[in-house]
ROTIMAR-254493 format. One record per residue (C-alpha): x, y, z; residue number from 1. Coordinates in Angstrom, 1 decimal, padded with zeros to 4 digits. Example, Ala and Ser with C-alpha at 12.3 -4.5 7.8 and 13.67 -1.06 7.14 Angstrom:
2
- x:y:z:n
- 012.3:-004.5:007.8:1
- 013.7:-001.1:007.1:2
END
This chain:
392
- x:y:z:n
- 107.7:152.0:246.2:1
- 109.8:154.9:245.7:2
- 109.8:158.1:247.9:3
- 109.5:161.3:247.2:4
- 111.1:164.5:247.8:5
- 110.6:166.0:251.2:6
- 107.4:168.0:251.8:7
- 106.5:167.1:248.4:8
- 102.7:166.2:247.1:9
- 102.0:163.3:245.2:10
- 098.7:164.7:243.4:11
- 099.8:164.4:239.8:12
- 097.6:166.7:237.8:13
- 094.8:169.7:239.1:14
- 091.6:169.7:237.5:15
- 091.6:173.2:235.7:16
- 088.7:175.4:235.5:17
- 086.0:174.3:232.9:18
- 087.3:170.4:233.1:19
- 084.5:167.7:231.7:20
- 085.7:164.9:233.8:21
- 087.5:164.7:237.5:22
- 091.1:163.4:236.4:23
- 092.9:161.1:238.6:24
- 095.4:161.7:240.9:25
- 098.5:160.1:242.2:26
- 098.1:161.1:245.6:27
- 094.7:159.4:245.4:28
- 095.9:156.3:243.7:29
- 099.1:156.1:246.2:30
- 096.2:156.4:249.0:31
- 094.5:153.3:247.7:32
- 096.9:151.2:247.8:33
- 094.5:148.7:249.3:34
- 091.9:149.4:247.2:35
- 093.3:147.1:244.0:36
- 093.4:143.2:244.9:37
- 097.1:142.1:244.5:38
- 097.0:138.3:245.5:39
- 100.2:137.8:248.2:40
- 103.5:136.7:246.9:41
- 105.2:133.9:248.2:42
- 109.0:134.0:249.8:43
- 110.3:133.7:245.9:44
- 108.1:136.2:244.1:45
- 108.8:138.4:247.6:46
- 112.1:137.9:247.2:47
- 112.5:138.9:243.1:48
- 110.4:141.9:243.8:49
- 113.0:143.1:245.9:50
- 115.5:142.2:243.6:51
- 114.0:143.9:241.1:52
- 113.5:147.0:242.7:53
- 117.3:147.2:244.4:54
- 117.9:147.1:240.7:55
- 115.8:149.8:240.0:56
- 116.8:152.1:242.6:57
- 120.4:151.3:241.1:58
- 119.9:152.6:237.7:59
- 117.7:155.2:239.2:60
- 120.8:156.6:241.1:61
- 122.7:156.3:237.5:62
- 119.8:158.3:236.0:63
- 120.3:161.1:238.9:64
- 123.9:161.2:237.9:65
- 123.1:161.9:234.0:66
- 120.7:164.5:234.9:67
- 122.7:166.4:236.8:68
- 125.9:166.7:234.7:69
- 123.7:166.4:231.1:70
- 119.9:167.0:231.5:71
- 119.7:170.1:234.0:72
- 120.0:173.4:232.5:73
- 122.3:175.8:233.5:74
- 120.8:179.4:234.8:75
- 121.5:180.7:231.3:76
- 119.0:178.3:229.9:77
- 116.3:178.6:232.8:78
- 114.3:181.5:230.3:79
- 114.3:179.6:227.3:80
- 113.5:176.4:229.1:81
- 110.3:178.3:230.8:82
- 109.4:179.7:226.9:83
- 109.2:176.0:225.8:84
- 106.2:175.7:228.6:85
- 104.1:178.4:227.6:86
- 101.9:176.5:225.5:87
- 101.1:173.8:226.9:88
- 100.7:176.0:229.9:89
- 097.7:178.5:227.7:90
- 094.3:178.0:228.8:91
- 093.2:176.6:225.7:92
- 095.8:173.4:226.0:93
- 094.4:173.7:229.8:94
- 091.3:173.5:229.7:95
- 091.1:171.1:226.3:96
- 093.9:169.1:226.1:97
- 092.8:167.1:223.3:98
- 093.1:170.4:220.9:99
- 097.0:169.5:220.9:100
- 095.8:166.6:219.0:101
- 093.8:168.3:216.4:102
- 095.1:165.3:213.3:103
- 092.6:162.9:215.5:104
- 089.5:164.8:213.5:105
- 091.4:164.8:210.1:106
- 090.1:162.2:207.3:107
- 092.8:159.3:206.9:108
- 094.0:158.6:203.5:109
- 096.3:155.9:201.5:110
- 100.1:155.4:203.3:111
- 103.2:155.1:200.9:112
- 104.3:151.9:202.1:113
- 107.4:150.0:200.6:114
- 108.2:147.1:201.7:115
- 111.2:144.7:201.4:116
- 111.1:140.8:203.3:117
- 113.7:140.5:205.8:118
- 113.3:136.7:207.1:119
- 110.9:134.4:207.0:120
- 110.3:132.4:210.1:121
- 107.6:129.3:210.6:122
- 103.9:130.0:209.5:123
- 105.1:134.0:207.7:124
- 107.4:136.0:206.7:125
- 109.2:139.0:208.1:126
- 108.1:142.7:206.3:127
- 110.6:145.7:206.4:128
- 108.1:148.4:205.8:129
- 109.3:152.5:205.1:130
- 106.4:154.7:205.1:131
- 106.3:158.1:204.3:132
- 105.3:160.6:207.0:133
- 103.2:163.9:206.6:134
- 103.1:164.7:210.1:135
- 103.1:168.6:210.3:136
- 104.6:170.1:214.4:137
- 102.5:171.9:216.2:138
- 105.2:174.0:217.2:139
- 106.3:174.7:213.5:140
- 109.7:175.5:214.4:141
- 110.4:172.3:216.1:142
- 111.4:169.6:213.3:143
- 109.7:166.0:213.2:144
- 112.1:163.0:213.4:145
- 114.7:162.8:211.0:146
- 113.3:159.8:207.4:147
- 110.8:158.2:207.1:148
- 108.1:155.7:209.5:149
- 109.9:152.4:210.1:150
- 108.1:149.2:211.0:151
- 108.5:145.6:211.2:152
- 105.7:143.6:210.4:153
- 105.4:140.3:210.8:154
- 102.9:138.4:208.7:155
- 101.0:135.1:208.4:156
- 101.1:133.8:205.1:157
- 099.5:130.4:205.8:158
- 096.4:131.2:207.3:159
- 094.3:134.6:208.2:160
- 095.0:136.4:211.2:161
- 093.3:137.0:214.2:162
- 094.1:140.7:214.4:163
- 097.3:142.8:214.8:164
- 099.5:143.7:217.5:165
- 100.9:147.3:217.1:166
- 104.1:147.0:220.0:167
- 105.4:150.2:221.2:168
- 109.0:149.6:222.8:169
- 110.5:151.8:226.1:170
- 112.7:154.6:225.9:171
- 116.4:154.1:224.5:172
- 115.0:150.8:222.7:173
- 114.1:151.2:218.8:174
- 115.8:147.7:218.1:175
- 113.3:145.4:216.2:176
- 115.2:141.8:217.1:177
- 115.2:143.3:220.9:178
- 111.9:144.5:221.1:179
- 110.0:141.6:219.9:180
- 111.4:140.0:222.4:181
- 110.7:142.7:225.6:182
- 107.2:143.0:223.7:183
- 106.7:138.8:223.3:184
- 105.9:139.5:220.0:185
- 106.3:135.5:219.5:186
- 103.7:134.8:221.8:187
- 101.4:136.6:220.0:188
- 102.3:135.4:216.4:189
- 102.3:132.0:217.4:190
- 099.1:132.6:219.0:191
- 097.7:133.6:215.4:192
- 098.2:137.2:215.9:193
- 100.3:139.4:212.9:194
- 102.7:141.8:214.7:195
- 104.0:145.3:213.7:196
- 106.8:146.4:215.5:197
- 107.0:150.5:215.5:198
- 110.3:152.3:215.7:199
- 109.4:155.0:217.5:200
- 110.1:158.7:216.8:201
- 114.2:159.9:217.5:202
- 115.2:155.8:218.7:203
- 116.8:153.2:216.5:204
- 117.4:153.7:213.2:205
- 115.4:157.2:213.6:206
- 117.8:158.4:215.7:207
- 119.8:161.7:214.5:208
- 123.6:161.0:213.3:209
- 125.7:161.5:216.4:210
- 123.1:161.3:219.5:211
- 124.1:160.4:222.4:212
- 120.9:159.7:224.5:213
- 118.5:157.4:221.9:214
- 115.0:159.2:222.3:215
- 116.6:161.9:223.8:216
- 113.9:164.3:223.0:217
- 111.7:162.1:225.6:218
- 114.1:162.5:227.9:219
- 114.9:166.3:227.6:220
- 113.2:169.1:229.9:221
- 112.8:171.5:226.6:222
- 108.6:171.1:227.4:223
- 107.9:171.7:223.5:224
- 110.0:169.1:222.2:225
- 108.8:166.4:224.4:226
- 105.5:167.4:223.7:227
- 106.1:167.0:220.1:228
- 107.9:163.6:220.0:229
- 104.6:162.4:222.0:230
- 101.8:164.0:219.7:231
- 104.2:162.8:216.6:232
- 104.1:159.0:217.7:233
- 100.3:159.6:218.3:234
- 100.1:160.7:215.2:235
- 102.0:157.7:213.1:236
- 099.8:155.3:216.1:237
- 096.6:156.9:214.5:238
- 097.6:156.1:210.8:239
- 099.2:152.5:211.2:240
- 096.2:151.2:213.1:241
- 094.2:152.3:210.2:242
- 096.6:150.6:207.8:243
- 097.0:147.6:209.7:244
- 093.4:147.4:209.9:245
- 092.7:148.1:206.2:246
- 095.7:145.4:205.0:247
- 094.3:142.4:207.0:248
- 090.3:143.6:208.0:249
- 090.9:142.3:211.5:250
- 091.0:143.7:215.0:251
- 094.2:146.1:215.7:252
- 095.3:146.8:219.1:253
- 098.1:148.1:221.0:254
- 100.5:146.6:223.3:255
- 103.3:149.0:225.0:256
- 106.0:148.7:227.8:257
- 107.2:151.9:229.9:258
- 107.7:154.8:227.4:259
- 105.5:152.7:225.2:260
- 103.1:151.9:228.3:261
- 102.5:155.6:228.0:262
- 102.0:156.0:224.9:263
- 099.9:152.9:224.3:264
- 097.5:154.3:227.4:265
- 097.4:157.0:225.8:266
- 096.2:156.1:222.6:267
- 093.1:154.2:224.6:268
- 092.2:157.7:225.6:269
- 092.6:159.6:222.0:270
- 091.3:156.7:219.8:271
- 088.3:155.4:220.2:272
- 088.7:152.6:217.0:273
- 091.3:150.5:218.8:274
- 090.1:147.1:219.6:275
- 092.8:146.4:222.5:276
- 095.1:148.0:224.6:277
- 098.0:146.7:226.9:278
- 099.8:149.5:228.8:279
- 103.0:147.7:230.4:280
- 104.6:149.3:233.7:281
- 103.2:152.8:232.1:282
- 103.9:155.6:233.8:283
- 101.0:158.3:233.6:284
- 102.5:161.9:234.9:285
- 106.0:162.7:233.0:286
- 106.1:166.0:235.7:287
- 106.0:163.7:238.3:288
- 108.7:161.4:237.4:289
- 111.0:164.6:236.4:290
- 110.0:166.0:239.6:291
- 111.5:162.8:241.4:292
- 114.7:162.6:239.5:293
- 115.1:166.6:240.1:294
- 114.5:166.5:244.0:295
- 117.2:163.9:244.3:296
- 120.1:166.2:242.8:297
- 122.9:167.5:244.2:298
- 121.5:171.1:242.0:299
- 118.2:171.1:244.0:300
- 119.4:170.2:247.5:301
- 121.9:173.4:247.4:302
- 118.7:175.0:246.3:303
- 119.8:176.4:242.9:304
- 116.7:177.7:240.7:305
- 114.5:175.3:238.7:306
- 113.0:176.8:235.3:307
- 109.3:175.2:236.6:308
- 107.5:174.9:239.7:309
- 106.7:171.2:240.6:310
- 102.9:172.6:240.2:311
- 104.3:173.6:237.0:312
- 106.3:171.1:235.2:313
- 103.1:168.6:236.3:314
- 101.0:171.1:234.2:315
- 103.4:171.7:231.4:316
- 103.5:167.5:230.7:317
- 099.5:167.2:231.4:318
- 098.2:168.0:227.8:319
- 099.4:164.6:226.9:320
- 099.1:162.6:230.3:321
- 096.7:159.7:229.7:322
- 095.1:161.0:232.9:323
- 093.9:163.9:231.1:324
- 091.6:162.5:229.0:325
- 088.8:160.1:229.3:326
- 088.8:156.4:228.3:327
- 087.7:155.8:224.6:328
- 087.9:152.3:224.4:329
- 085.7:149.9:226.0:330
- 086.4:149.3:229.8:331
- 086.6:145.6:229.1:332
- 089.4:145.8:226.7:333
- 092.0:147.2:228.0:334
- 094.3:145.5:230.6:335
- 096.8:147.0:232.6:336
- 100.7:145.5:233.8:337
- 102.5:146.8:236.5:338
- 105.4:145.6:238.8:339
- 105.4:144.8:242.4:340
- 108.7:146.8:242.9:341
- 109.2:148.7:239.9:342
- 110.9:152.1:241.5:343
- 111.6:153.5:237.9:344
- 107.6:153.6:237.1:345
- 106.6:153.3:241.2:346
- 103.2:151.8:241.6:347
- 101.0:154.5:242.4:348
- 101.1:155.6:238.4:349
- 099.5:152.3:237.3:350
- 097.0:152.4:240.4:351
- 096.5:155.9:238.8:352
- 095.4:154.7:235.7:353
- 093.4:151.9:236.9:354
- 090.9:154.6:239.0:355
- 091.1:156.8:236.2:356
- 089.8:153.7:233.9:357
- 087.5:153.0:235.8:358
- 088.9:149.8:237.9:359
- 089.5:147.6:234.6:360
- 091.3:144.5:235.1:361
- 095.2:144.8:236.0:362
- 097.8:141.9:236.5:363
- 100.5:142.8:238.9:364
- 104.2:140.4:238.3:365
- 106.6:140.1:240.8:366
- 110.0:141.9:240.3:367
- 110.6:145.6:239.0:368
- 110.8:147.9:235.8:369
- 113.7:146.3:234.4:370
- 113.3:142.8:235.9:371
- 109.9:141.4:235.4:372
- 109.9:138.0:236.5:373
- 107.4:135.5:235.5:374
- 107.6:137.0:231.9:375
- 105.7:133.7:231.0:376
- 103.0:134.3:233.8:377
- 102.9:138.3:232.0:378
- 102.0:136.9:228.6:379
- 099.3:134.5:229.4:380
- 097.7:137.2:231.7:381
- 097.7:139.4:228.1:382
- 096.8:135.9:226.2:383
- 094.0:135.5:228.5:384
- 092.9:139.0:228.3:385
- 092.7:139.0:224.7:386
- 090.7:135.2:224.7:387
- 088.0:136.6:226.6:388
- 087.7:139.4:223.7:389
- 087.7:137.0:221.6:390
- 091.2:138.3:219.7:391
- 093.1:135.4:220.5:392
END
């Protein structure tokens, strides 16, 4: 599990005045660490979670070296960097933080969906689908992501579905041939599941000309921005389930990993319509895991000025933490997948979310973030999960 900077808490998120529900907390979830069952590993699963999280703390160091020559602002920036927090640091975003997602209580209405096959493959075909977004910001000066919504669906075309799989990939992914494979999108076709693979705001082939971080606005500490590439991918989350559902009239659900894991958790906690949901290695507090990268510079050791507070930047990033909102879906229906050794996504932020939900069923696989061993062990945990809803 990883550590933390020295002297520092792990609660993730305060409770403000006038809260409807006690939100979790990563210092209580890293404090019962017992509490969730985790059958023992034997010598080989040990020894791949180690491997995996030696790899972890690896790329972790990488990370630490990005941030501090291309993430961290310089004292120049530190004001307009604290601007971008005021609102999701008002009261109102505070003490409500569903208001940020105000579309959620808007009518749906018909997508402009064109569509083009790009394979087929045994039992469908493969749908390229562009479909026009009318997402508005709710920071109006802050532009959406560049064309239009891009999806890949794949389709039966030889007998019904069971339902759909909405798959959400991780940061810096947006590839549809690599995600279905991270996501295990042909375990679930061949299981009689259709599959839509999202491209998610800024990645892929959304990305703006010339980027050199794909998804970097997930990644930036401009606290407006990231809010916005989170309420946007809400936002098109929202209207494809209600399109996929609507094309096929079966059960929709979402299945996410890290980035995605976030986002797909969530979406459990904003959309009460979704008939599944898989959050992957998700982490729950993005202030926490900026905090952690930040404490491990070379520019906070010497003790150089930070634009937020660690109470702060936890605060500014709440207003779309799953952990500050309730569970809408059913408790039985969702499932949670973490690592053993994941040090990118440490533990505790899973454990979060499984107090937070309500102790719903969790399936823990040997290895780390970027090493999940037993990937055929992960998918007929899911499979298994979805029989006993009676999806697959």
């Amino acid at each position: 599990m990883s550590g933390r900077g020295r002297g520092a808490s792990l609660t993730c998120l305060a409770p403000p005045p006038g809260s409807m529900w006690v939100e979790t907390t990563l210092h209580e979830a890293a404090g019962a660490a017992g509490a969730i069952e985790r059958p023992g590993e034997l010598w080989a699963g040990r020894f791949l979670t180690g491997l995996g999280s030696a790899l972890d703390a690896a790329v972790m160091r990488v990370v630490q070296m990005v941030a501090e020559h291309a993430l961290i602002p310089g004292s120049r920036d530190l004001h307009a960097l604290r601007d971008s927090a005021k609102s999701a640091l008002s009261p109102e975003l505070q003490s409500e933080p569903r208001r940020f997602f105000g579309f959620l209580d808007d009518p749906s209405h018909a997508l402009q969906v064109k569509r083009r096959v790009r394979r087929r493959m045994p039992g469908g075909i493969v749908m390229a689908c562009r479909i026009q977004s009318d997402y508005r910001p709710y920071h109006p000066e802050i532009p959406p992501s560049k064309g239009p919504i891009l999806l890949e669906h794949w389709v039966h075309d030889t007998r019904r579905p069971r339902g759909t799989v909405l798959a959400l990939h991780g940061f810096g992914m947006g590839q549809p041939r690599i995600d279905a494979a991270v996501l295990f999108a042909s375990h679930w076709f061949r299981r009689g599941l259709d599959v839509a693979l999202l491209t998610m705001p800024h990645h892929g082939a959304r990305s703006p000309a010339g980027v050199q971080i794909p998804g970097g606005p997930f990644a930036l500490p401009h606290v407006a921005r990231l809010g916005e590439a989170m309420r946007e991918t809400i936002f098109e989350i929202r209207r494809l389930t209600h399109w996929l559902r609507q094309e096929s009239d079966r059960p929709v659900g979402v299945i996410g990993i890290s980035l995605g894991g976030y986002l797909a958790a969530l979406s459990a906690a904003l959309c009460e319509d979704l008939d599944f949901v898989v959050p992957i290695a998700p982490p729950v507090c993005i202030g926490d895991l900026a905090w952690r990268v930040l404490t491990r510079t070379r520019h906070y050791r010497q003790g150089r000025a930070t634009a937020l507070s660690e109470e702060e930047l936890r605060n500014a990033f709440r207003v779309h933490s799953p952990l500050a909102h309730p569970l809408r879906v059913a408790k039985e229906r969702v499932l949670i997948v973490a690592g053993r050794g994941d040090r990118i996504v440490p533990p505790e932020h899973p454990r979060a979310l499984w107090r937070h939900w309500g102790e719903p069923d969790i399936h823990w696989f040997s290895g780390g973030h970027l090493t999940p061993f037993g990937r055929g062990r992960i998918a007929g945990a899911i499979l298994r999960h979805l029989e006993s809803i009676d999806i697959a």
